[in-house]
C-alpha positions in Angstrom: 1.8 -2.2 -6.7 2.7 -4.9 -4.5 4.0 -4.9 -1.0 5.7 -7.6 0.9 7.8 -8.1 4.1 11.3 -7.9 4.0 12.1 -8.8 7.6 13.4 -12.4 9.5 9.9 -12.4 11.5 7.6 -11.9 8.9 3.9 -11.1 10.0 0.8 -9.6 8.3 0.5 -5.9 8.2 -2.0 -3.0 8.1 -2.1 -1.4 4.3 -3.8 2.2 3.4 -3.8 3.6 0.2 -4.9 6.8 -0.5 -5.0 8.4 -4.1 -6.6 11.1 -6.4 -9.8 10.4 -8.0 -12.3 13.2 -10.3 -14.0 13.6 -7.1 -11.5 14.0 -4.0 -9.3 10.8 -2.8 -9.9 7.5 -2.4 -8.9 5.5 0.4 -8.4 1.8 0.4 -7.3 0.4 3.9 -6.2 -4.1 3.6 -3.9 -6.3 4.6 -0.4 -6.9 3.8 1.4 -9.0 2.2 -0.4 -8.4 -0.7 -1.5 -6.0 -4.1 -3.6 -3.4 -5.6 -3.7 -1.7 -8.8 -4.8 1.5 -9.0 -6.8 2.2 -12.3 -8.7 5.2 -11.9 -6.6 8.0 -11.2 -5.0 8.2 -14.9 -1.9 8.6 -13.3 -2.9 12.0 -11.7 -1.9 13.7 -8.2 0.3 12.0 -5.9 -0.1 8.5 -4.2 0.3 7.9 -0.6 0.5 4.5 1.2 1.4 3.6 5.0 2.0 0.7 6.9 1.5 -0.6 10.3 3.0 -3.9 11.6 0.8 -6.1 13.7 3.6 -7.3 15.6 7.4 -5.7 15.6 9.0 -3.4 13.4 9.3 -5.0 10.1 10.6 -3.5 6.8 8.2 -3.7 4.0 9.0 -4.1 0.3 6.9 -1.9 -2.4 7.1 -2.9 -5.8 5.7 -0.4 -8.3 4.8 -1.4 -11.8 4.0 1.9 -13.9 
């Protein structure tokens, strides 16, 4: 997946990922914009990500590729 801004003030922004894994979730915290692929879940449970904006509000873009 892939996340970008979307706003007319882009700025970084905080990224946490948190997903299934055989044994209990994983959590991946980074920085935005940017990706990650998530590869070993086998497409089990259900994915969670949140943002928070360094700066002002901003609306983020996820892209998703199944």
């Amino acid at each position: 997946m892939s996340f970008d801004t979307d706003s007319l003030a882009p700025s970084a922004f905080g990224v946490e990922i948190e997903y299934p894994v055989s044994n209990g979730m994983k959590r991946i915290s980074t920085t935005g914009p940017g990706s990650h692929q998530i590869t070993d879940n086998n497409g089990a449970g259900t994915d969670r990500i949140r943002f928070k904006s360094y700066s002002i509000g901003q609306v983020i873009r996820i892209i998703y590729n199944a």
